[in-house]
VOGU-3710 file (C-alpha; in Angstrom, 3 decimals, decimal comma):
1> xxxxxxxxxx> 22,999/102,237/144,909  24,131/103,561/148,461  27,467/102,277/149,518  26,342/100,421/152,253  23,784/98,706/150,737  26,296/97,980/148,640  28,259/96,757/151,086  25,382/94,472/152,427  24,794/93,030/149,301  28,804/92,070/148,975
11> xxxxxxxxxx> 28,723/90,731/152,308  25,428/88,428/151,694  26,523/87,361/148,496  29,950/86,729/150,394  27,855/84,356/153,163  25,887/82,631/149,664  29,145/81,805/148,731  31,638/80,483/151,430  33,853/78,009/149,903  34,399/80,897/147,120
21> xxxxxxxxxx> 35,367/84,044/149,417  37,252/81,834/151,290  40,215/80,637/148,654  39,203/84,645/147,537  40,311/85,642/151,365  43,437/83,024/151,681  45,967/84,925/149,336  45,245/88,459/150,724  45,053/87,281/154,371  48,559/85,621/153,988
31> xxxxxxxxxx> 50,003/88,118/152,654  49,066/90,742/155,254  50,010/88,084/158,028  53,421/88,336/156,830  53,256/91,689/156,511  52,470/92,594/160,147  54,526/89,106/161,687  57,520/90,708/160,255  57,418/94,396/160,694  56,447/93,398/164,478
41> xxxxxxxxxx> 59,631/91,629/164,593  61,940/94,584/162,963  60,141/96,989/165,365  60,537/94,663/168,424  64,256/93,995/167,653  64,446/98,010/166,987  63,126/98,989/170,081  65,422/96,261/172,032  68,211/97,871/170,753  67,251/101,560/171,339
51> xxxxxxxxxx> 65,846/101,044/174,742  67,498/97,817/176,406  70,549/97,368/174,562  72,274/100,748/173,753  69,738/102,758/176,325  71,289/101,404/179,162  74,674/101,397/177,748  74,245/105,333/176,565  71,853/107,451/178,730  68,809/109,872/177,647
61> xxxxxxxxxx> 70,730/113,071/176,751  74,407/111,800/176,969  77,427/111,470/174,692  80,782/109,645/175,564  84,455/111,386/174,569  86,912/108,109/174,014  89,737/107,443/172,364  87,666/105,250/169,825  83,829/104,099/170,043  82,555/101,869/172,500
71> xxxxxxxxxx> 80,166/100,521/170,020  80,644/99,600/166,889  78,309/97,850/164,687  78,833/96,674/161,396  82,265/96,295/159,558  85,271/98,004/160,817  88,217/97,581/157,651  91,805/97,179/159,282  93,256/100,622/158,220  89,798/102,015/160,616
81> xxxxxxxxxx> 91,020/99,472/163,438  95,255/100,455/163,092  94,191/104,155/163,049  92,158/103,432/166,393  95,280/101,550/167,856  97,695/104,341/167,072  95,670/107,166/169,171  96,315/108,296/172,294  94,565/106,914/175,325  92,070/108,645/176,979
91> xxxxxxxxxx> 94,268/110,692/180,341  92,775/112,286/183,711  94,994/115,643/182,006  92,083/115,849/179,599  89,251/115,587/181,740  89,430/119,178/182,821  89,989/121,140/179,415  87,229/118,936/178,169  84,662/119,514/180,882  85,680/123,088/181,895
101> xxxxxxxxxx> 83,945/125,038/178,779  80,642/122,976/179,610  77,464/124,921/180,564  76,318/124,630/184,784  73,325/122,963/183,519  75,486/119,942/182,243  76,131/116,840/184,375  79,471/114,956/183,640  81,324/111,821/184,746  84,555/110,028/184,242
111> xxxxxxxxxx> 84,806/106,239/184,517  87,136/102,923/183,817  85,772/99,740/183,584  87,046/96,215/183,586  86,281/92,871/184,722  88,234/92,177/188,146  88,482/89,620/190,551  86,982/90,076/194,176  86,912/88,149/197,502  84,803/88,005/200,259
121> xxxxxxxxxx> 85,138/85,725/203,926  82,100/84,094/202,602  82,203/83,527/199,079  84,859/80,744/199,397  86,536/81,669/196,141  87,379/85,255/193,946  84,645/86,031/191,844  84,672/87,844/188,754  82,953/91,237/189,037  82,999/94,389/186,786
131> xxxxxxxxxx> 84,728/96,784/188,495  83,797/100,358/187,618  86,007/103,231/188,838  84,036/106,302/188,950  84,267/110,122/189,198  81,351/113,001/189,007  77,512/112,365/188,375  77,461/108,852/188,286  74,884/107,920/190,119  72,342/110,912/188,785
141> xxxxxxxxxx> 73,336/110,000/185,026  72,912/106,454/185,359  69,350/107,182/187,782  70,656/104,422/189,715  69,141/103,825/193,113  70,100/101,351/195,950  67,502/98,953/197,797  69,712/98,608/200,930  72,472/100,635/202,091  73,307/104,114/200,144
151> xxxxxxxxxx> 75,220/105,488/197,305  78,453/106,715/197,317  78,714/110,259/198,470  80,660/113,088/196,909  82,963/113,372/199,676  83,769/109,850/199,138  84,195/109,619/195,410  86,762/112,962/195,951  88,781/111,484/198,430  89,058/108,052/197,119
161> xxxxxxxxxx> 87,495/106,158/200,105  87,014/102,489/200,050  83,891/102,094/199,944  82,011/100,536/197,330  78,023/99,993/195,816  77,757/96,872/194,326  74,870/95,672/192,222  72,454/92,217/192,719  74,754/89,404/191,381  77,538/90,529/192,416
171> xxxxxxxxxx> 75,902/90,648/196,137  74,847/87,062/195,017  77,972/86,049/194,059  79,949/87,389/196,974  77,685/87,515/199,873  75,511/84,608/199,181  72,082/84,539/201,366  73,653/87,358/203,380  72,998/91,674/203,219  75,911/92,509/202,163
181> xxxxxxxxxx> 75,247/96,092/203,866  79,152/96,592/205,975  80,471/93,741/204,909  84,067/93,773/203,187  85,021/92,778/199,953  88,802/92,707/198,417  89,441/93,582/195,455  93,541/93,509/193,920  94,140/92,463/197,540  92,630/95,906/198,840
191> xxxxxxxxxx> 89,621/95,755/201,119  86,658/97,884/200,530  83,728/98,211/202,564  79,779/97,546/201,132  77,469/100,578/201,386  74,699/100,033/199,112  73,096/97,825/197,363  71,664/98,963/193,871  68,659/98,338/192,099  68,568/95,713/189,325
201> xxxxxxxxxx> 69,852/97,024/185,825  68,433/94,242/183,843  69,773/92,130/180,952  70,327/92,469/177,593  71,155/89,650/174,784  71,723/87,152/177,737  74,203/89,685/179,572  73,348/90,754/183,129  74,123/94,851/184,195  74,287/93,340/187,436
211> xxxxxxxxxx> 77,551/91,900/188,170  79,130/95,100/189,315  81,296/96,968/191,595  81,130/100,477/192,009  84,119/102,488/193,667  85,899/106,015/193,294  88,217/106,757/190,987  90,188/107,986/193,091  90,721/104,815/195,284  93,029/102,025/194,413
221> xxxxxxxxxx> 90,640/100,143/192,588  91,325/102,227/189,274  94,881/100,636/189,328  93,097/97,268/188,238  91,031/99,024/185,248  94,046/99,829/183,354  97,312/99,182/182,467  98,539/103,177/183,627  96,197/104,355/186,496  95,774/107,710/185,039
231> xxxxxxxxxx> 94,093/106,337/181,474  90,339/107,238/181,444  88,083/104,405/179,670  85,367/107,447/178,644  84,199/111,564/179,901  79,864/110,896/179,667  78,683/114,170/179,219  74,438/114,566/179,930  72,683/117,611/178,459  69,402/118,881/179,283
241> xxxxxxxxxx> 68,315/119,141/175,765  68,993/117,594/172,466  70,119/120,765/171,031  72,231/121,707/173,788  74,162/118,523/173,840  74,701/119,451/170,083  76,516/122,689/171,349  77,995/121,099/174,274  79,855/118,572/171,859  81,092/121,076/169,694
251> xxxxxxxxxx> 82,623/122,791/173,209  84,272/119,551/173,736  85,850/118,670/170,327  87,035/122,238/169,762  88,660/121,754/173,631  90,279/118,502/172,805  91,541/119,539/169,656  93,090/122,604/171,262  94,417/119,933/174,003  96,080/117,320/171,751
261> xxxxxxxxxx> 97,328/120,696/169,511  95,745/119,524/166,653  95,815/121,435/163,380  93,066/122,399/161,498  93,808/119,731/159,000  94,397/116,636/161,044  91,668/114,633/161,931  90,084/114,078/165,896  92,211/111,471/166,992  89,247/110,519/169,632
271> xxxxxxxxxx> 85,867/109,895/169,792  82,595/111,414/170,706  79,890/108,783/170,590  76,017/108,979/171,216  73,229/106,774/171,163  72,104/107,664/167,653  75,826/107,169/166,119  75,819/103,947/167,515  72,704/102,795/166,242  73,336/104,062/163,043
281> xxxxxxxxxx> 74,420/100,660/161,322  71,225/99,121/162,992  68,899/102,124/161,335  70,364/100,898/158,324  69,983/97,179/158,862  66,438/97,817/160,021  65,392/99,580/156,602  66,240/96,963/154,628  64,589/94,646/156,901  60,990/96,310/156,466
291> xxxxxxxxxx> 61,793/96,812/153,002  62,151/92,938/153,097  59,141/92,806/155,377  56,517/94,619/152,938  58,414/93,799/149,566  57,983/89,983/150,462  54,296/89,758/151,164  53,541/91,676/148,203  53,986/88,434/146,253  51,144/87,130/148,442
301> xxxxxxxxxx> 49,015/90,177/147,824  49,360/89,985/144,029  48,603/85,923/144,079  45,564/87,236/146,153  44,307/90,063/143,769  44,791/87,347/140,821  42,489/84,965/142,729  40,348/87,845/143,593  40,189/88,812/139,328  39,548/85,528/138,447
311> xxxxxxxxxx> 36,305/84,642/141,266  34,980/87,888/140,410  34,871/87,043/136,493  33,569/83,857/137,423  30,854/85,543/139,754  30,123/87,627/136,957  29,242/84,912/134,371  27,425/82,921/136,721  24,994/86,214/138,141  24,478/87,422/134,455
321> xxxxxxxxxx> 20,774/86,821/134,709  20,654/88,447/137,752  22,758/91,528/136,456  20,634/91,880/133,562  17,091/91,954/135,812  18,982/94,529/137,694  19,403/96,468/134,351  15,950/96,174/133,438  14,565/97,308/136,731  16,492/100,693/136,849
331> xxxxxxxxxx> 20,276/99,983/137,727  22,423/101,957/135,815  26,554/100,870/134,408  27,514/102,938/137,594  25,118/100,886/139,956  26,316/98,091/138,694  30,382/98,861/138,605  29,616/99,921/142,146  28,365/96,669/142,961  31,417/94,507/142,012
341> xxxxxxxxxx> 33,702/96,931/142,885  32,208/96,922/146,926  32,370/93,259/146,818  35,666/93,171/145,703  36,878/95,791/148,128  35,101/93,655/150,800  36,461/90,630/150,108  40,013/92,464/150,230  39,885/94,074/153,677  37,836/91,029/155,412
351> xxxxxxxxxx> 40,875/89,166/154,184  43,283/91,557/155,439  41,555/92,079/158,535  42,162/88,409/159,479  45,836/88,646/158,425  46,425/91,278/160,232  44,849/89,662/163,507  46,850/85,820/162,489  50,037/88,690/161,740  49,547/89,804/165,671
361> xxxxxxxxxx> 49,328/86,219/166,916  52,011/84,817/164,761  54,271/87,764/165,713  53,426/86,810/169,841  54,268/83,494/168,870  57,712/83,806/167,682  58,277/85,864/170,465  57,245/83,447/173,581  58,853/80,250/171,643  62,414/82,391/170,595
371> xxxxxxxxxx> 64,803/85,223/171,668  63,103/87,534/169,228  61,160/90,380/170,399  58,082/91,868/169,076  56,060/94,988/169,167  53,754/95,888/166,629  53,643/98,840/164,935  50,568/100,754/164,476  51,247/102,601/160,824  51,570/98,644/159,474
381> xxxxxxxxxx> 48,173/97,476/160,754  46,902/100,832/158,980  48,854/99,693/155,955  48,118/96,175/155,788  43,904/97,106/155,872  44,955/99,153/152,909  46,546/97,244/151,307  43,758/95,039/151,376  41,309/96,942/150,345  43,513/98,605/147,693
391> xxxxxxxxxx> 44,268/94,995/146,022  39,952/94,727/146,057  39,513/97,685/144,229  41,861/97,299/141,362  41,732/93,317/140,634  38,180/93,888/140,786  37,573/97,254/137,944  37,994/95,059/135,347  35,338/91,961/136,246  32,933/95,086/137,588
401> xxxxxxxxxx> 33,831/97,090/134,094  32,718/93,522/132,407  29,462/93,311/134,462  28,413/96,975/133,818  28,621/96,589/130,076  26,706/93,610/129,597  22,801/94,219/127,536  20,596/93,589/129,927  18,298/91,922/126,769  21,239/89,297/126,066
411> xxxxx> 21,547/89,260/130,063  17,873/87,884/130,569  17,962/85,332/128,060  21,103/84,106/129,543  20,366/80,224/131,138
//
């Protein structure tokens, strides 16, 4: 028999009997539904974190020197946290060794952070701000543009004016229903003056990039970052490449080693810290997840290949008669293994087919109505058809093995 009449004939026997193929569909179908609700979720969560979470913390290209990382996911132990406390801070001494070996296609800059308070003649109270002391490539690392106003220019960051960019809440906070273009703002008591506006970072987990001041380093503002003015919170160094900011960290560990005098047996007593290192307890969290995510609806998929076995064998005893005036008209054992098999298949991937599209919907769902993302992934849609059509095939060799050895003689005189 051609396959697809052998198809057609699975899918009209299929319409003959609805009520069957359906309970046959139901334990497939939920099974692949799981299948693609939760890898969507994994993925979605994934991607959050790569591209809204630690993206916009860590740039395309970039890794940070510290004196410990910024980011750390997972469980620390307390000897990891005591040897973190005992290193040296970060100083504006070891900005130069560190950034002095570094290719001219490299982009750098040098930044504290911390949340400060800030006044305004019309925001009636301080407000709490992050204030972000900065030094170098800033702007071009972080692509950040302004909507009104300018950035910060290079003769301003070098000679420590007082000016300042500021992003949309704190504008909102500060300058509310106002441009906050020339206005002043006072921060530790010191007044700076509003040049630019930036563009909205986002949010991530419920936390705005928004509420932020941006001034030199070199001004007075760094004084209210940190305890000692000359302690640097982080060196972001931007490659052009992957491979070259390989190399270039190498430059810098082998330049800070030779700046703290370091022997070749003691370990770096800082950090260097990229995206990937700081998503490496997530990677690992995320494996198990879609381990989780296939290894659970496979429970599903073997209920539905048992159901699948058991309809067949029935559909087997009750078209004996028919399978025998097959026989006798020509079919042969493989005709007739063909058959069942086909049917079975069929059965499998319509059933998977509709999981996968309830997997899709149920994924959407749980997105809109909670905090989780989603984003499915293609290779599990291509997975979950197979998957399908894989549990077909095998609970349905032996019921199609059954129906190809039946004599057709005994077959016809079946009732």
């Amino acid at each position: 028999m051609p396959f697809f009449d052998a198809i057609g004939l699975a899918l009209r026997t299929i319409r003959a009997q609805k009520l069957k193929s359906a309970f046959t569909l139901l334990g497939v179908c939920i099974g692949v539904m799981f299948l693609i609700s939760v890898v969507s979720i994994v993925e979605g969560m994934g991607r959050y974190m790569e591209e809204d979470l630690i993206g916009k913390l860590i740039a395309v290209n970039t890794f940070e020197l510290r004196h410990r990382p910024n980011i750390t996911i997972g469980d620390v132990d307390e000897s990891t946290w005591e040897e973190y406390r005992k290193r040296p801070r970060l100083d504006i001494t070891d900005v130069a060794p560190a950034t002095s070996t570094l290719p001219a296609d490299t982009r750098w800059y040098l930044y504290s952070e911390d949340m400060v308070m800030a006044t305004s003649s019309t925001s009636g109270r301080p407000r709490q701000v992050r204030g972000i002391a900065v030094q170098g490539d800033f702007f071009d690392i972080k692509k950040m543009g302004v909507t009104r106003g300018r950035l910060l220019s290079a003769q301003e960051l070098d000679r420590g004016e007082k000016s300042v960019v500021i992003g949309p809440d704190a504008a909102d906070r500060l300058f509310p229903g106002l441009d906050p273009i020339g206005r002043e703002l006072k921060m530790g008591g010191v007044p700076y003056r509003v040049v630019g506006l930036a563009e909205t970072q986002g949010k991530a987990m419920g936390m705005s990039f928004d509420n932020f001041v941006v001034a030199s380093f070199r001004s007075p503002a760094r004084r209210l970052l940190n305890s000692r003015p000359n302690i640097v919170d982080a060196v972001v160094i931007q490659s052009p490449t992957v491979p070259a900011m390989t190399e270039n960290m190498e430059l810098v560990r082998a330049a800070m080693r030779a700046q703290r005098q370091l022997r070749p047996a003691q370990k770096d007593n800082f950090s260097l810290q990229t995206a990937d290192s700081a998503l490496e307890f997530w990677n690992k969290i995320k494996g198990y997840l879609v381990l989780g995510g296939v290894a659970l609806p496979a429970i599903g998929l073997v209920v539905g290949a048992i159901v699948i076995m058991n309809i067949m064998l029935v559909a087997v005893a009750e078209r004996t008669r028919e399978i025998g005036i097959r026989k006798a008209l020509g079919a042969t054992r493989r005709d007739i293994l063909l058959q069942f098999l086909i049917e079975a298949s069929t059965l499998g991937t319509i059933g998977s087919a509709i999981g996968v599209g309830l997997g899709i919907g149920l994924a959407q769902l749980i997105a809109a109505v909670s905090p989780l993302p989603a984003s499915v992934a293609p290779w599990s849609i291509v997975v979950g058809i197979a998957l399908g059509a894989g549990v077909g095939i095998v609970s349905g060799v032996y019921p199609a093995s059954r129906a190809s050895r039946l004599d057709p003689i005994a077959a016809l005189r079946q009732e």
